[in-house]
Every structure is written in C-alpha cells, then in structure tokens.
C-alpha positions as CSV (number, residue, x, y, z in Angstrom):
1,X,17.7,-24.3,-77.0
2,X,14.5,-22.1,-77.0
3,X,13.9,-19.5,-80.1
4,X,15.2,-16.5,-78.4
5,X,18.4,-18.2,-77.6
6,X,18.8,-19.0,-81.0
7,X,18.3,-15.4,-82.2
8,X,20.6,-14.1,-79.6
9,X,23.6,-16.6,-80.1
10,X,23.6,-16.6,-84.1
11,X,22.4,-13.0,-84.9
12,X,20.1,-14.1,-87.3
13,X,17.4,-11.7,-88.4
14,X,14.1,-13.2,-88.7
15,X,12.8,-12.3,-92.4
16,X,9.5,-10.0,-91.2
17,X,10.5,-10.7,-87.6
18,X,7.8,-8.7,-85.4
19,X,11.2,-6.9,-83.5
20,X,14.3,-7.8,-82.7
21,X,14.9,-10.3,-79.6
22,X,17.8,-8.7,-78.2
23,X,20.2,-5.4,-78.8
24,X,22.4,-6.0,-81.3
25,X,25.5,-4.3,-82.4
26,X,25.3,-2.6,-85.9
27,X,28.0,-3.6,-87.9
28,X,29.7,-2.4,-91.2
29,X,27.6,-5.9,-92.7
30,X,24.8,-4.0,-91.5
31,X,24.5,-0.7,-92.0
32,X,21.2,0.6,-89.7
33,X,20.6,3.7,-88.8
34,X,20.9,4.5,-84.7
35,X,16.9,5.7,-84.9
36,X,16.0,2.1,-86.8
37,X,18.2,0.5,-84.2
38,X,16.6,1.8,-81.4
39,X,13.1,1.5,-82.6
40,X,13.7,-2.6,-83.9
41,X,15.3,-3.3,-80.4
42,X,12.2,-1.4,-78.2
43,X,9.5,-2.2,-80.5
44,X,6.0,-0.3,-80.9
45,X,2.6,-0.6,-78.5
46,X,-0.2,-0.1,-80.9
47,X,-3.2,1.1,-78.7
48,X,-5.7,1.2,-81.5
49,X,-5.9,-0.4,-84.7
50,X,-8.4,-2.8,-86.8
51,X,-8.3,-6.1,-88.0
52,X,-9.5,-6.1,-91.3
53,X,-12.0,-9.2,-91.4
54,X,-14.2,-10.7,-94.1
55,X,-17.9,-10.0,-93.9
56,X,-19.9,-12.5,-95.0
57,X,-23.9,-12.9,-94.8
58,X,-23.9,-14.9,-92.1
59,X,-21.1,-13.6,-89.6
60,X,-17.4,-12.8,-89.9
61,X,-14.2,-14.5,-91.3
62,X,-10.1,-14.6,-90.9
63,X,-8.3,-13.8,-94.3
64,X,-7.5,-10.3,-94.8
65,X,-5.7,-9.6,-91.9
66,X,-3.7,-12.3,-92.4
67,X,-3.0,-12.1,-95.8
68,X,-0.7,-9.9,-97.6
69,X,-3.0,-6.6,-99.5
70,X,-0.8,-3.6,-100.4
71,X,-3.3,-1.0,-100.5
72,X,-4.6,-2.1,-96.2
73,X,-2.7,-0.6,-93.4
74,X,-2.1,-2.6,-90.8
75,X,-2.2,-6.3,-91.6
76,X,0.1,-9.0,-89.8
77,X,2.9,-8.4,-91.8
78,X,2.6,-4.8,-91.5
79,X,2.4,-4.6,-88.4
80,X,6.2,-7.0,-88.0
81,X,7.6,-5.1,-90.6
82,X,6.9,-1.8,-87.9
83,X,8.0,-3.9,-85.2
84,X,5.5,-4.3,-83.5
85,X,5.7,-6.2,-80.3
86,X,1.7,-5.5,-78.7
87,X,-1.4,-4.0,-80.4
88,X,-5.0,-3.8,-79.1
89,X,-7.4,-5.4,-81.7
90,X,-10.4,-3.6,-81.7
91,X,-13.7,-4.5,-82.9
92,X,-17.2,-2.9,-82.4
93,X,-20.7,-3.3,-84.2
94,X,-20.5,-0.7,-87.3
95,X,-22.6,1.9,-87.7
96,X,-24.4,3.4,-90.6
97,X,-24.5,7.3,-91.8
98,X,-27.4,9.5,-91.5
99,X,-27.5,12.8,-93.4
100,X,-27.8,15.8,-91.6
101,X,-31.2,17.5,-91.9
102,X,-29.5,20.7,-90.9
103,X,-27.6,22.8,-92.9
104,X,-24.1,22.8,-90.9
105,X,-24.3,20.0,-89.1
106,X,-22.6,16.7,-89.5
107,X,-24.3,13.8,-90.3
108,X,-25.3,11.3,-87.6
109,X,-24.4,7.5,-87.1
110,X,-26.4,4.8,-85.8
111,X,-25.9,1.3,-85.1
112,X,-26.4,-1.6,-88.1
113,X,-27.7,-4.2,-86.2
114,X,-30.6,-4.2,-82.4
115,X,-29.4,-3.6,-79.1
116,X,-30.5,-7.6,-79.0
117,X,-27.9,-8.7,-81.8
118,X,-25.2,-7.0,-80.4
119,X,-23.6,-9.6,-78.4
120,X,-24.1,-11.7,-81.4
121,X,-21.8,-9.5,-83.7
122,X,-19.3,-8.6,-81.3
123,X,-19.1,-13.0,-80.6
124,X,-18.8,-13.5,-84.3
125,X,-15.7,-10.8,-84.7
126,X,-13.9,-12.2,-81.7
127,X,-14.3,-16.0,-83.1
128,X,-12.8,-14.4,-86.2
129,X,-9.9,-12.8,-84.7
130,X,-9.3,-15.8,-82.3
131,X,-8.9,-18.0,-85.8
132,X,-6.8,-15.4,-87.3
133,X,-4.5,-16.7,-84.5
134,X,-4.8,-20.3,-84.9
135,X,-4.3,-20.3,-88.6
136,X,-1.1,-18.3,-88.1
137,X,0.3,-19.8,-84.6
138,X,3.8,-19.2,-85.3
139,X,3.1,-15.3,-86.2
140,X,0.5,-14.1,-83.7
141,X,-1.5,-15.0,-79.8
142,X,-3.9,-13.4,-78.3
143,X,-2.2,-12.1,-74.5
144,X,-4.9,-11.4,-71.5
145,X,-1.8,-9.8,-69.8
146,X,1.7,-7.7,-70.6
147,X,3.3,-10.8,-68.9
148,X,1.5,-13.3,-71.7
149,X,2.0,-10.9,-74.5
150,X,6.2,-10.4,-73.1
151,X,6.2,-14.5,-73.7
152,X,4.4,-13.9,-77.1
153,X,7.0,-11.4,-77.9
154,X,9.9,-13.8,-76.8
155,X,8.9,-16.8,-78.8
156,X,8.8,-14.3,-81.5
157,X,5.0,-13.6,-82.0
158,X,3.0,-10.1,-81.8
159,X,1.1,-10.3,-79.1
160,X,-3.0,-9.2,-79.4
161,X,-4.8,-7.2,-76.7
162,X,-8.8,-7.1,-77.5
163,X,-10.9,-4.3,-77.2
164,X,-14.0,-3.0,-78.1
165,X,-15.1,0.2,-80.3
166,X,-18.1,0.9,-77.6
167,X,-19.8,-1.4,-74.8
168,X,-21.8,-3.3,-76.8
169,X,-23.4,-5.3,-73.9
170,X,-26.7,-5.1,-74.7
171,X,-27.0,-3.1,-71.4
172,X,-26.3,-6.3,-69.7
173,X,-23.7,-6.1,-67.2
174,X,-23.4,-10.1,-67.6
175,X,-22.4,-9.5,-70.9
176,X,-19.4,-7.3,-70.1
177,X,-18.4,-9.7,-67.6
178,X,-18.3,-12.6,-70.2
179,X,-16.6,-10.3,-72.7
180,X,-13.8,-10.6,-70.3
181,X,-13.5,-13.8,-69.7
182,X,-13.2,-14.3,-73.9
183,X,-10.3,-12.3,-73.4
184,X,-11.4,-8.8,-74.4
185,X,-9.4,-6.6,-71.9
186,X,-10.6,-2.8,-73.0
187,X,-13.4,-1.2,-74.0
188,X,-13.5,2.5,-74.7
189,X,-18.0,2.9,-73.3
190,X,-18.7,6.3,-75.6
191,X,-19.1,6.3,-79.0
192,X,-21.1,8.2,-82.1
193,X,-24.5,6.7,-82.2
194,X,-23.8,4.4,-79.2
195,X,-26.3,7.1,-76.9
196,X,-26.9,4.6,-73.8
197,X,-23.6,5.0,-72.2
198,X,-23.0,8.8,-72.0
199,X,-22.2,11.7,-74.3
200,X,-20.0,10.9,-77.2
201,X,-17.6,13.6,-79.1
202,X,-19.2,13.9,-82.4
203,X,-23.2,14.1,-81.2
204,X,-24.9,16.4,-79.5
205,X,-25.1,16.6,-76.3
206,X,-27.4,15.2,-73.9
207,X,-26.4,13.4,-71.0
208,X,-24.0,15.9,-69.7
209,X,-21.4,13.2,-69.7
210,X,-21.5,9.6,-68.7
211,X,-24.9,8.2,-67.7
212,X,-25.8,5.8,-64.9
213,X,-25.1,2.5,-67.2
214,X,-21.8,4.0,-68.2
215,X,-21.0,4.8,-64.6
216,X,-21.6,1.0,-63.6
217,X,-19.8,0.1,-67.2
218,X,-16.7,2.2,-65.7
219,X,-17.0,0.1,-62.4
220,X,-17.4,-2.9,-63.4
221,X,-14.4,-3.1,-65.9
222,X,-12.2,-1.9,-63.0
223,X,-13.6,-5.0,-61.3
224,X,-13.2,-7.2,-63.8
225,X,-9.6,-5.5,-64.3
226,X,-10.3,-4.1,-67.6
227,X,-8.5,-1.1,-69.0
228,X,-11.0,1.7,-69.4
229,X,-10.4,3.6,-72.8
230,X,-11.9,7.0,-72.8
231,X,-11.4,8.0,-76.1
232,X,-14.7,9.1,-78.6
233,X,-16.1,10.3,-75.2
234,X,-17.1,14.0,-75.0
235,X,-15.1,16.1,-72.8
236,X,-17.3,16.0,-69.6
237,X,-17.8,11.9,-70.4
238,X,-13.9,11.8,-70.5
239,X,-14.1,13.8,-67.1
240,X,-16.4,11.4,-65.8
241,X,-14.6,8.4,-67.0
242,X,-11.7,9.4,-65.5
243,X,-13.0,10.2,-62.0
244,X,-15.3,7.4,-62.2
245,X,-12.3,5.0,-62.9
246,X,-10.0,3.6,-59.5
247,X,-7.3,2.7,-61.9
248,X,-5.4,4.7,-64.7
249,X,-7.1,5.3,-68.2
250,X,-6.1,5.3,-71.5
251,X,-7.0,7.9,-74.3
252,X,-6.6,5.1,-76.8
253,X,-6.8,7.5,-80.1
254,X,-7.5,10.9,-80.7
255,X,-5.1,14.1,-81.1
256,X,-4.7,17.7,-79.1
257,X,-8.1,19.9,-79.5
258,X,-5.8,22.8,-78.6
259,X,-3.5,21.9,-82.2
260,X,-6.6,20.9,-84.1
261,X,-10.4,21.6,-83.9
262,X,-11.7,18.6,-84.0
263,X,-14.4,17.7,-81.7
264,X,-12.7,13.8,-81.2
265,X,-9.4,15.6,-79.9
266,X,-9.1,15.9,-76.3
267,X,-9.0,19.3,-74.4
268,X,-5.6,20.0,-72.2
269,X,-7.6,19.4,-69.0
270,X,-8.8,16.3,-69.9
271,X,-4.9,15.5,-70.9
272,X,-3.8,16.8,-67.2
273,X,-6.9,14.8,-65.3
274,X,-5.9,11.6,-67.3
275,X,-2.0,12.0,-66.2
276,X,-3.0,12.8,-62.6
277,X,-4.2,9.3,-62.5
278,X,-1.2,7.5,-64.2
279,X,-3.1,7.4,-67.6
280,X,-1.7,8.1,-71.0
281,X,-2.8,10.1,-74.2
282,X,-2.0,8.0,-77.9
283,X,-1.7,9.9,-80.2
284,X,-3.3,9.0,-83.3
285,X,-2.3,8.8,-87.1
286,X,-5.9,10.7,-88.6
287,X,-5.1,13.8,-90.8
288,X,-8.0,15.3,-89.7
289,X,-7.3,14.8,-86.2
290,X,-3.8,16.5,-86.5
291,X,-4.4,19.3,-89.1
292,X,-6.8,22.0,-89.1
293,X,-6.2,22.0,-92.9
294,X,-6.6,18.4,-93.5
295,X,-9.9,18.7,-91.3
296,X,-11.6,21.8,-93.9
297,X,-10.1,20.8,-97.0
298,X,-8.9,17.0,-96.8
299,X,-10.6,14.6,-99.1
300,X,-12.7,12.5,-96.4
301,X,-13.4,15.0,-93.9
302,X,-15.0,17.6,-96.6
303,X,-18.0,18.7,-95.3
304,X,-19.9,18.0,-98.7
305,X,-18.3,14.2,-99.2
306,X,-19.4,13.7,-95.4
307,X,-22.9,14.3,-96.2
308,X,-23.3,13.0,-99.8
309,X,-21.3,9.7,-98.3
310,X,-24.1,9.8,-95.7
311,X,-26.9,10.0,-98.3
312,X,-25.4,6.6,-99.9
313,X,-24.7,4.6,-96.9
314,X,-28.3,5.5,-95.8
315,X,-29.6,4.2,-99.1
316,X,-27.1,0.8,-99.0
317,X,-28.4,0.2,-95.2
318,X,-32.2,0.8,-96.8
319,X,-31.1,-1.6,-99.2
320,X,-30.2,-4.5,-96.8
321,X,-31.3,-3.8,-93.7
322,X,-29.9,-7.2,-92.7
323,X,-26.7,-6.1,-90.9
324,X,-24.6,-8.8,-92.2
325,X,-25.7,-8.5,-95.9
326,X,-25.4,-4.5,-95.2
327,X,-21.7,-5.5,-94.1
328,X,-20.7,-7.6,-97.0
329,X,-22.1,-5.1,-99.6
330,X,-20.5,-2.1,-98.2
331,X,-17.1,-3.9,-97.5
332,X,-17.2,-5.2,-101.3
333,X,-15.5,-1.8,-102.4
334,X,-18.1,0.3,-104.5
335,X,-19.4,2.6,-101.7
336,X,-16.9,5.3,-101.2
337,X,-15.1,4.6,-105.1
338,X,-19.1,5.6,-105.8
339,X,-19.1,9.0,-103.7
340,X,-15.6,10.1,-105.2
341,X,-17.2,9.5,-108.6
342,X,-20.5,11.6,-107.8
343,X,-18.0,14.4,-106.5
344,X,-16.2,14.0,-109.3
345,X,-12.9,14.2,-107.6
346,X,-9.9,12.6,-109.8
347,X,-8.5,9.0,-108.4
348,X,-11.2,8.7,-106.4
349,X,-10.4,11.3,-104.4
350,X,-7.0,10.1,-103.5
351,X,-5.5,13.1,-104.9
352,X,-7.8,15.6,-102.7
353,X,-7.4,13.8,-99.7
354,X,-2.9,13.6,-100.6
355,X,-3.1,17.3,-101.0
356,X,-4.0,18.5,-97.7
357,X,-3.2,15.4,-95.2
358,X,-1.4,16.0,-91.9
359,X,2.6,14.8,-92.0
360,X,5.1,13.2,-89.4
361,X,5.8,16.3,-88.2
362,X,2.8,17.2,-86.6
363,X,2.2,13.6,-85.2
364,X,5.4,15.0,-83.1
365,X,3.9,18.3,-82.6
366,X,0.9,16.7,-81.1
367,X,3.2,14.3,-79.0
368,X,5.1,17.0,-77.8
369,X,2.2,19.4,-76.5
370,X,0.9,15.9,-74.2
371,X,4.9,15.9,-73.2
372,X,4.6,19.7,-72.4
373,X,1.2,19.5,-70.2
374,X,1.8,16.4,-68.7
375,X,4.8,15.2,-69.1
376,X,6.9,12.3,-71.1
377,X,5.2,9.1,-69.0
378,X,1.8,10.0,-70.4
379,X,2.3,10.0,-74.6
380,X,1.8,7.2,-76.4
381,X,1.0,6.0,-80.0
382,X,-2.9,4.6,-81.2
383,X,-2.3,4.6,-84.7
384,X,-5.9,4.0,-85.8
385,X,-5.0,2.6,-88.9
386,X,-7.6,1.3,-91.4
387,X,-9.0,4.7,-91.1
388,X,-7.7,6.0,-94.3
389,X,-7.0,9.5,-93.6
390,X,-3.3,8.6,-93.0
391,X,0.1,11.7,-92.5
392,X,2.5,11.3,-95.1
393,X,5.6,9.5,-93.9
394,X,3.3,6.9,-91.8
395,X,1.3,5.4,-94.5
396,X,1.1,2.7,-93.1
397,X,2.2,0.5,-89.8
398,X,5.2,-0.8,-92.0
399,X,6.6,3.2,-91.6
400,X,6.6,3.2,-87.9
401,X,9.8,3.6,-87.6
402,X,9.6,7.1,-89.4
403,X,8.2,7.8,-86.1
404,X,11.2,6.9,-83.6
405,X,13.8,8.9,-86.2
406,X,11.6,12.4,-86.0
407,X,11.3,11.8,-82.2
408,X,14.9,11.7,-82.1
409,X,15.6,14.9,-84.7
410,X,13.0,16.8,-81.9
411,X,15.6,15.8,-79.0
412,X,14.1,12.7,-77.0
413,X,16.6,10.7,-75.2
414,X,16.4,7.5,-76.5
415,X,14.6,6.4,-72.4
416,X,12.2,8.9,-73.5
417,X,11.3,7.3,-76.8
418,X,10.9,4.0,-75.6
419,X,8.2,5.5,-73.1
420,X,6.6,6.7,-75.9
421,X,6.6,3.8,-78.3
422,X,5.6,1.2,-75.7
423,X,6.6,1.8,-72.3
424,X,3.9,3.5,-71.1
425,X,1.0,2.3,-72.2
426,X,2.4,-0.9,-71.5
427,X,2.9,0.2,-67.9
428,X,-0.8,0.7,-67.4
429,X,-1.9,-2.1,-68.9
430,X,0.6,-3.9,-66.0
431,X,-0.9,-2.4,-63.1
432,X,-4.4,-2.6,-64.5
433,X,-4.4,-6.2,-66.2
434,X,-1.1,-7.9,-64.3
435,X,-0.8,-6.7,-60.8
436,X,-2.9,-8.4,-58.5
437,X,-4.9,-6.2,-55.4
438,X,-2.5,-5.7,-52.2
C-alpha cells in the first residue's frame, strides 16, 4: 500500500502535511471552513520565493530553510502549513546598494561578487538547496517537471522548481546550458544592476529594452525548455521578452502599475501581450508593490531609509569586499536593526513599516484587474516572501489560505480559484517543461 493510499483509505491528516492527498468530506469531527477546504484540497503554486540559506565565508549552507525560525517567511514548514504543493526556489548573486548622488533619485545596486565568480556563487546556492533536500527527504525534492513535482506531491513532499534572480552566466551561453542540466528550470534575464542583459525596472534606461545577449538568453532557454520569467524587466524588456520568447512567459512577481506606481509593477499592455501568448501575471505579496501609500510612507520603501540604508551597505561592502565575508556580515542581523536605529524609528522600524503596509484586500484588487484585462487563466500568486514588506493577513506563507477565503468573498467560483492558486502557472510550466515538440 503506497502513502497516498494510506491517506485516502484512513483519513488521517498528516501533522504539517504540505496539502491534503485527496478531497475529503468535512465532518462535524472536523469543523473546516468551505474556503480552507478548498484551498487544502487544491493547494498553492508559489512562483517566487527565497530559501533562506546560511552564508558562510567560504560558500553557502542548508539550515535555515529547513529549520523552524518564527520571525522568516517562508521556510519548509511554512510553506506545508500554506499548503503548498510546488514553489520555484530562487537564487541569484546579491547585490549591494549605492547611494544616489542625485537628489530624487533612488539609489543604485550592483553586483557583490565579478562577472567571473558568478557561476561560482550561483553553484554554491544550488549545492545548498540540493542538500536542503537530502537532509529532509521525506519533506521536500527538487522536480525538473510538473509531472516529477505531481509525484513529489503524491508521496506527500513539496515539490522545488529552481530559478534564478538574473542570468548569471557569466555571458556564457555554456553556462546557461549547464544551469539546466543542474536542474534550474527559470530564470527571469533583467535585473537592478545586472546591465548586460537589457533594461531592468528600477535603473535607468539604456538599452531600450533587451540587448543582443538577452535576446540569445531568451532563445536559448526556449531551447533548452526553460521557462522565461520576465519580471524586474523594464516595460520595453518585458515587450521584448515576450516577443522574443516561442513559448508562454511568466511575470513571476510584481503587481499592477495601473493600481500602484511602482516602477517593478507591470503596465496593462505588458499584462495583455503576456496573455496573448498563454502567459500568466503572479501577483506578489510587497506592500510597496500593492499600495501607493505603503510605497511613500511604508517603513522600507521611505525614500530617506532607502538612501541612508544605501550609505551603510556601501560602507559594509567597503568593509569586505570579499563577497562571501560581505554575505555573512550582512546576513548576521545588524545592518538594517542599525539603519532603523540611525532613523530613530521605534521597534526598528516595525511599527512604521505595520502602519502603512498593503492588506489582503488589495492583493485581490490587483488579482482582479489581471482577471479584468486578461482574463482568469492568466493570474497567479509569486509571493516573494523573505522580502519583508509583507500585507497584513499574509504574513507569512503559513496564511495563504487567507488568500483562497477573500477570493471567494470577491465571487470566484471555486474552478476559478484553483486557476489562480496553481492551475495556471502550473499549466505553463507543462507545456513549456513537460510537453515534448510535435
């Protein structure tokens, strides 16, 4: 008798079981709500979160996403107690802050580490993730398709997509090409203060959109069958991403520019040109993506902590300009506790940031405006937890299914919230990563 038969025949309810295997009736025994039903028997595709891994001075190590830290956001056990069935894992080499020199402007990012040590980094993060997995075997696997990560799922495991924060390749198209075959299946090419691959949302402008090496980036993960993941990208390297791309594309996290003015949300065209294509739109779960309010007055996107954070992470990364020391001090704790304190917001500017964040509500608003444009196959959820700025009612991936109840109190059938909790993303990553060429 396999696992899920088990499940099925006695009813028994794994303790922090990643979903339920099977719909079950709710009995008087136990009382759940139809919206926690619904969401514990469909379960939740995650298109963008972070592992949180241990930085050490000579690479990366497992531990804290696999261990069990209140305060963190989307650890293993968080991410069962949301039900989680699949989530895209996504690493990238971290960048540093540079003040702005100019009064207005936001401050700039750069990369930590060479264009040389790149592969390096990204090698080091994927060996940690892979031994996250091997230290938990009975909790976790990493899939390279929806059918593998359907078989995680059924043996009761979450399943792990990989992906990469930017094409760190080392503008080596090799590299990308052995990426894959470690089992990263997305990349999303753009990013702030990743310049070589086209026009990212938060710098200025100057490529106009993608460049040639993004172009052939785009290409070659369609080759490779890789899911192309257009979000940090401006709006003409979103354009370009999309038309450059022969299969669907994902928007992996990012929110409405047309609800919120912030220059990582994506216009309604770019929502429309993605759909055209089969792709999908995730919403994500960023205050200062979803509230104009949360963006002016929040605690993390405040104009003066943004540049007064830059000043100190420019001074740490003078400090250790060895990228893994860099890592380990600024992951210790002090740097943005520091900041608050030089502020002099209260609770280390917990309270500033509580006051003004996004809630549930507008998640659904922003969900709802991709389902008016574009319709209710091309919405899904990229939580991009770890991120901090979190709405109230989603804290944290353990109150996902906060989500599924206000999708249902704004009218979704419950075929229309299963789309958007996992259907449709995981319908693209099926014809991109499962379905073989006619």
């Amino acid at each position: 008798m396999n696992r899920r038969t088990f499940i099925a025949q006695t009813g028994t309810v794994l303790g922090t079981a990643l979903v339920t295997q099977a719909a079950r009736t709710v009995t008087a025994e136990e009382p759940v709500s139809k919206s926690l039903a619904l969401h514990r028997q469909v379960g939740v595709f995650d298109a963008y979160t972070k592992p949180a891994l241990k930085a050490s001075r000579t690479g990366f190590e497992p531990g804290l996403f696999i261990e069990r830290v209140e305060s963190l956001q989307a650890q293993l056990w968080r991410l069962r107690e949301g039900h989680v069935r699949m989530a895209n894992m996504s690493i990238g080499v971290p960048r540093y802050q540079v003040p702005a020199t100019v009064e207005g402007q936001r401050p700039t990012s750069m990369p930590i580490c060479s264009t040389e040590e790149e592969p390096r980094m990204i090698m080091r993060q994927l060996d940690a993730i892979y031994r996250s997995a091997e230290q938990q075997p009975r909790e976790m696997g990493i899939a390279r398709t929806v059918a593998e990560a359907e078989r995680l799922h059924a043996d009761g495991k979450l399943a792990l997509f990989l992906h990469l924060t930017g094409a760190w390749i080392a503008d080596d198209l090799a590299v990308l090409r052995m990426y894959r075959q470690m089992g990263v299946v997305s990349i999303h090419p753009c990013l702030e203060g990743h310049l070589r691959m086209g026009d990212s949302a938060g710098d200025p402008r100057r490529h106009g959109g993608l460049t040639a090496l993004g172009r052939q980036v785009v290409q070659e993960m369609n080759r490779q069958r890789m899911v192309v993941d257009t979000a940090h990208g401006s709006d003409e390297s979103i354009r370009d991403m999309v038309e450059a791309s022969s299969a669907p594309t994902i928007f992996s996290h990012g929110c409405c520019a047309a609800l919120c003015d912030n220059p990582r949300n994506i216009t309604d065209e770019r929502i429309r040109q993605t759909a055209a294509k089969g792709g999908v739109v995730c919403i994500a779960f960023v205050s200062a993506m979803l509230s104009n309010l949360a963006r002016q007055k929040g605690g993390r996107a405040d104009p003066a902590y943004l540049q007064e954070f830059a000043r100190a992470d420019s001074e740490l990364h003078e400090r250790s300009p060895d990228p893994y020391a860099y890592l380990q001090e600024r992951l210790s704790g002090t740097l943005l506790p520091g900041v608050f304190r030089r502020l002099g917001w209260p609770e280390g500017g917990k309270a500033a940031a509580a006051a003004n964040r996004a809630d549930i509500e507008q998640v659904v608003d922003h969900m709802m405006h991709v389902v008016k444009l574009a319709g209710i196959d091309h919405v899904g959820i990229g939580t991009d937890y770890e991120s901090g700025d979190v709405p109230n009612e989603l804290e944290n991936a353990g109150k996902l299914p906060n989500l599924t109840a206000a999708l249902i109190r704004r009218g979704l059938s419950e075929t229309d919230v299963a789309k958007v909790l996992i259907g449709n993303v995981k319908r693209v990553y099926h014809a991109v990563l499962d379905e073989r060429p006619k």
